[in-house]
C-alpha positions as CSV (number, residue, x, y, z in Angstrom):
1,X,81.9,129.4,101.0
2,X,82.8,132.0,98.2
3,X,84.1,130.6,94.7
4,X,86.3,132.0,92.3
5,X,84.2,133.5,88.9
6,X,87.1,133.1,86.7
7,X,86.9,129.1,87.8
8,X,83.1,129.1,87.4
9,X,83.6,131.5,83.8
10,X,84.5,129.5,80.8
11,X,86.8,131.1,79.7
12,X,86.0,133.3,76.3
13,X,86.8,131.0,72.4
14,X,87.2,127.9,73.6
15,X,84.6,125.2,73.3
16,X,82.7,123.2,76.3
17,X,84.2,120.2,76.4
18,X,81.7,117.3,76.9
19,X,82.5,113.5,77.1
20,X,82.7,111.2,73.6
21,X,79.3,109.5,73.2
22,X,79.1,105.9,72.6
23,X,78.0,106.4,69.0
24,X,81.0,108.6,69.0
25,X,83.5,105.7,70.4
26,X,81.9,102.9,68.1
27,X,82.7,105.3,64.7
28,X,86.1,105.6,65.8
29,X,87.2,102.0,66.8
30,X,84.4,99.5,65.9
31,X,83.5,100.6,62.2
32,X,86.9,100.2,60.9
33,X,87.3,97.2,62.7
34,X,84.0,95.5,61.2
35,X,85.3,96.9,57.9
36,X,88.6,95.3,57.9
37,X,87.0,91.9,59.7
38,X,84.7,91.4,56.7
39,X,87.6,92.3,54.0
40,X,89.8,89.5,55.5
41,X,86.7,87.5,55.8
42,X,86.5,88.4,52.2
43,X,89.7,87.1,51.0
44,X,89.7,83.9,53.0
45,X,86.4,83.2,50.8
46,X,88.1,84.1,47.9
47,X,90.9,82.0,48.3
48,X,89.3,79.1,49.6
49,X,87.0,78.9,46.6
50,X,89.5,79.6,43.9
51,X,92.5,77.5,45.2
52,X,90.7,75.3,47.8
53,X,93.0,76.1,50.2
54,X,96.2,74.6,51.8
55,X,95.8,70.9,50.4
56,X,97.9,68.3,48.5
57,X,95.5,68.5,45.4
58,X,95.7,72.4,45.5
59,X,99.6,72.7,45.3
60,X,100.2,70.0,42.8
61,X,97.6,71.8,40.7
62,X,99.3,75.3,40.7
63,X,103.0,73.3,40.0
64,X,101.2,71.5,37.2
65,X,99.9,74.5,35.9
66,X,101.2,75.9,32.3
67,X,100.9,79.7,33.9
68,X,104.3,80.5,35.5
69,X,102.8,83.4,38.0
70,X,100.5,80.6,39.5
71,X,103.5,77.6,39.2
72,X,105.4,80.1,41.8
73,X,103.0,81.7,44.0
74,X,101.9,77.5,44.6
75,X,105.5,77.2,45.6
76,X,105.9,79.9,47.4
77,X,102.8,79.3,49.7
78,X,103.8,75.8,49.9
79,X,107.6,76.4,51.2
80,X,106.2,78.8,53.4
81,X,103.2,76.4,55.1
82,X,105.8,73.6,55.2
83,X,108.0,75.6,57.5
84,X,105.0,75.8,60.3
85,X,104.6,73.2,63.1
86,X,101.2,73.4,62.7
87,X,101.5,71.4,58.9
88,X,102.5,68.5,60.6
89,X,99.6,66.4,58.8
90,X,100.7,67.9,55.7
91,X,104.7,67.4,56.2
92,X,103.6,63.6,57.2
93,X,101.6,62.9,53.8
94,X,103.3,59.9,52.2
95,X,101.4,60.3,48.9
96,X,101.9,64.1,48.9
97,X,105.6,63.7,49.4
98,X,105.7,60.8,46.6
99,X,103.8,63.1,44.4
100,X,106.4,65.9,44.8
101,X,109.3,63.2,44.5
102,X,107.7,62.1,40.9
103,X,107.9,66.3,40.0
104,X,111.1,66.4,41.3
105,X,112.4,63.5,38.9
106,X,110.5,64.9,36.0
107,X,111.9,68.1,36.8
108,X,115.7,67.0,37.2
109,X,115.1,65.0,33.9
110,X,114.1,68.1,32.0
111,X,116.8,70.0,33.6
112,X,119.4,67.9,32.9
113,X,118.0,67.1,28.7
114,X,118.2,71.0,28.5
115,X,122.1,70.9,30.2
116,X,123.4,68.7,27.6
117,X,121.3,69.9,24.5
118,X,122.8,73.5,25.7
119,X,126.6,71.9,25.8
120,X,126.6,70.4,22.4
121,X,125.0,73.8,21.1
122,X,128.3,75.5,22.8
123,X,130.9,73.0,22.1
124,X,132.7,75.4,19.3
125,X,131.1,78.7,20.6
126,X,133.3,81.6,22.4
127,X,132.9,81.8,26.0
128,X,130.9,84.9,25.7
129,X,127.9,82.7,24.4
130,X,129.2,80.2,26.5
131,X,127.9,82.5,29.2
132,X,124.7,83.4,27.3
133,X,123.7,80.5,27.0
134,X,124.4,78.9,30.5
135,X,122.5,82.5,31.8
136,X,119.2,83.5,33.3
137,X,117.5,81.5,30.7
138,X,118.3,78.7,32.9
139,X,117.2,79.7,36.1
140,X,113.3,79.0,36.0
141,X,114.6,74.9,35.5
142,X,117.4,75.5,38.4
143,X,115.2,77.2,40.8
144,X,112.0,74.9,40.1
145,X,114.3,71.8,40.9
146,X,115.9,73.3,43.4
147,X,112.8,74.4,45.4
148,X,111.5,70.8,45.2
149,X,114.5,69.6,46.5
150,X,113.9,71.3,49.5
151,X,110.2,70.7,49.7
152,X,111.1,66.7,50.2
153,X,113.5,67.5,53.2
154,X,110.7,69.4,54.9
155,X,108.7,65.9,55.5
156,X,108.6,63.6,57.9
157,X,108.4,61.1,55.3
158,X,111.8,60.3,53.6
159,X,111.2,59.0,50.3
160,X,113.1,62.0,48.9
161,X,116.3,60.0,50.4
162,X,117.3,58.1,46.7
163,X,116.5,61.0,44.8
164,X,118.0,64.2,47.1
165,X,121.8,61.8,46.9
166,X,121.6,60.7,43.4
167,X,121.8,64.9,43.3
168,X,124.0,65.4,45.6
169,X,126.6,62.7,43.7
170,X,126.0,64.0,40.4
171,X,129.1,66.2,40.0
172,X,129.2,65.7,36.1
173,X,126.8,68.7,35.2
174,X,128.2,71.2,32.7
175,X,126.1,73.4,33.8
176,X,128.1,76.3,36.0
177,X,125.4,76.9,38.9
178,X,125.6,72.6,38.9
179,X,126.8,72.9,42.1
180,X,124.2,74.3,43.7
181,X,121.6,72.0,42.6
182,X,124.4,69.4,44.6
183,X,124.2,71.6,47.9
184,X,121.1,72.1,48.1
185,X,120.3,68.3,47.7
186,X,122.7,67.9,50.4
187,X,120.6,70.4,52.6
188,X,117.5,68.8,52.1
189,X,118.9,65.3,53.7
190,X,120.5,67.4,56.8
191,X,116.4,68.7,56.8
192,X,115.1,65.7,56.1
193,X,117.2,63.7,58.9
194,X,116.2,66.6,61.5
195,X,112.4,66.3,60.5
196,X,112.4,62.3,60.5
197,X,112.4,62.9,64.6
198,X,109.1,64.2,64.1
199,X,107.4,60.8,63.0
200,X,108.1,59.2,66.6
201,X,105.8,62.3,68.0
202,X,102.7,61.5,65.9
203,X,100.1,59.7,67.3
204,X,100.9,55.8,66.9
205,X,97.3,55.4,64.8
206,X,99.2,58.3,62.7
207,X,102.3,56.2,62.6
208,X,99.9,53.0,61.4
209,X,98.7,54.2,59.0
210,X,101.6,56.3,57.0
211,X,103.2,52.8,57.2
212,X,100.5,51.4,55.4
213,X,100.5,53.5,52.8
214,X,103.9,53.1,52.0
215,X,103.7,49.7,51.9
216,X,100.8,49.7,49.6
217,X,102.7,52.1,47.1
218,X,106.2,49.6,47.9
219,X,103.9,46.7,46.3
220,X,103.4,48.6,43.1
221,X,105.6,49.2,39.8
222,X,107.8,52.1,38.7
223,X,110.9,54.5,40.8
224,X,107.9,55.6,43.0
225,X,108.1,51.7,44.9
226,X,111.7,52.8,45.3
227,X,111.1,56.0,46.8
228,X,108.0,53.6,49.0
229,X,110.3,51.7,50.0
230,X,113.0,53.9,51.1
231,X,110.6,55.8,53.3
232,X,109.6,52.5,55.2
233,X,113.2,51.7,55.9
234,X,114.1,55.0,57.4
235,X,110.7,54.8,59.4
236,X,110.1,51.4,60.3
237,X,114.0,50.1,60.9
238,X,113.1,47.1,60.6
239,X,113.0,44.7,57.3
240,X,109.5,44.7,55.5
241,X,107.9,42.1,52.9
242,X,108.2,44.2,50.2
243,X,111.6,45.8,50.6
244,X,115.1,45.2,49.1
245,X,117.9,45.9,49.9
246,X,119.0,46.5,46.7
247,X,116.4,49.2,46.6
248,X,117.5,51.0,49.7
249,X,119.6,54.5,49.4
250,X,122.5,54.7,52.3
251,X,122.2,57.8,53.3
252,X,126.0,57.2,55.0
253,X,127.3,56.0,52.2
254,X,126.2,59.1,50.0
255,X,128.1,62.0,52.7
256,X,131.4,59.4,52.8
257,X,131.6,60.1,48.7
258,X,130.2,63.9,49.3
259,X,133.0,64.1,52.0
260,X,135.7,63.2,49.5
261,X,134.1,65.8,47.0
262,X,136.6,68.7,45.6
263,X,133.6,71.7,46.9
264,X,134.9,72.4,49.9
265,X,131.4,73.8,51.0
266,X,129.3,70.2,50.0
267,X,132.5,68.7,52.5
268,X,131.5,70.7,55.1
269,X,127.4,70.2,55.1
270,X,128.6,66.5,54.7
271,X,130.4,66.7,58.1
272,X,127.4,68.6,59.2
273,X,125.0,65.8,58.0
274,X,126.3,63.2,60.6
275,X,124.8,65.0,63.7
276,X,120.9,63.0,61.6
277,X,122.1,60.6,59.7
278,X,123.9,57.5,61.4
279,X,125.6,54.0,59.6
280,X,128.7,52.8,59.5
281,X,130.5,54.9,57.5
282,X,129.7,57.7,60.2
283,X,132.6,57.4,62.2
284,X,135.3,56.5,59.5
285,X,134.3,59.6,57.5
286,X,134.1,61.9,60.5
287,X,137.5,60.7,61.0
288,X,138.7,61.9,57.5
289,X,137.1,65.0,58.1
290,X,138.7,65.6,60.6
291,X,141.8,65.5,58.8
292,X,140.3,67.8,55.7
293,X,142.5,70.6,55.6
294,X,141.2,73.1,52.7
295,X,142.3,70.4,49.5
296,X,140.1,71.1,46.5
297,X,138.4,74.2,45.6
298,X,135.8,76.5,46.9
299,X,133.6,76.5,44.0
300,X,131.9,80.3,43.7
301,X,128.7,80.2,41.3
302,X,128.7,83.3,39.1
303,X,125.8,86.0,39.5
């Protein structure tokens, strides 16, 4: 059998081509690979060691911290792991969610001093510094409170229930971004009534022993027994020893008054708030709701 020479030939300038040898294949895939396994690797160390990673302690640290680029990257990283399924142990931390109430009150107390201090400072000023002074200035205090606002209604614990409606029903603020401190609020409780689901699909030692806790901090002194207590009402249903109901925030009873409110928007998320939240003033509100047409203002927030 004759062959062709121009198929047995190589043909003239071009280069015998060989396979890639394994040292060949292991530069070109495996290397980099290693190189960006141990960089990650890297990094992970880093962080664990300098922050000690995703834990209660480690957040409150960087929001109690006097540097404001570490203050927001800790709230950043928390609103971020609070969003994931997989933070369920973190979400269901009673103390951890009391510890973020007591920065959110401190917070709101700060926020609200600096509101009237600014109001008697502009009582006889022209609204040009009117506008100065309610500006950006403000917004680290807005967007601090505001962000732990929403942290409580990510939890499956909801002893951010007395302080997210004393928010949502302080329409007083001379502030004039006020009123989205009061939404907000108001979208934290439609949160935090989705998320209370959640604590029937722990494990019942789980269930135990976030119960106990909350008793133990109902038993003690201060607004943090409040905020105790108001989580063991929501999750227990059922009267406790150390309870009062004199104590206890209706969550009902705060959308009926948001219903009646002149934002047009905080009406609507208080119509939306009934598909979580249940009581008897459910229906009758629903009811006026249902008659809502438009009264009131839209109240736009200005840039």
């Amino acid at each position: 059998m004759s062959s062709d020479p121009q198929l047995s030939t190589p043909q003239r300038g071009l280069p015998p081509v060989t396979p890639p040898s394994g040292r060949f294949i292991a530069q070109l895939f495996l290397v980099p690979g290693a190189i960006v396994l141990v960089a990650v690797l890297l990094l992970l160390a880093f962080r664990y060691l300098l922050g000690g990673g995703y834990e209660p302690a480690n957040f409150l640290k960087q929001l109690d911290s006097d540097n404001a680029d570490i203050r927001w990257r800790g709230a950043s990283d928390l609103a971020q792991v609070l969003k994931r399924p997989e933070s369920m142990n973190l979400k269901s931390d009673p103390v951890f969610a009391l510890d973020l109430a007591q920065r959110l009150r401190d917070g709101l107390t700060d926020q609200l001093a600096e509101e009237k201090r600014i109001q008697d400072k502009t009582a006889n000023a022209t609204q040009g510094e009117k506008d100065a002074a309610w500006g950006k200035p403000l917004d680290a205090r807005r967007n601090y409170v505001n962000f732990l606002a929403a942290a409580l209604g990510d939890f499956v614990v909801p002893v951010g229930v007395p302080l997210l409606s004393e928010i949502v029903l302080k329409d007083d603020s001379p502030d004039p971004k006020g009123i989205l401190r009061r939404r907000q609020a108001l979208g934290a409780l439609i949160s935090l009534g989705d998320n209370l689901r959640g604590f029937a699909k722990l494990p019942q030692t789980q269930q135990a022993e976030i119960l106990t806790v909350l008793e133990k901090e109902a038993a003690a002194r201060g607004e943090r027994v409040i905020w105790a207590r108001n989580g063991l009402h929501y999750l227990s249903k059922a009267p406790t020893g150390t309870a009062s109901s004199d104590a206890i925030v209706a969550v009902d009873q705060t959308l009926a008054k948001a219903a009646r409110d002149q934002d047009q928007f905080l009406r609507e998320l208080a119509a939306f708030a009934f598909n979580f939240w249940d009581g008897p003033m459910a229906e009758p509100t629903l009811l006026l709701l249902s008659r809502d047409r438009g009264q009131g203002t839209l109240v736009r927030v200005p840039e």
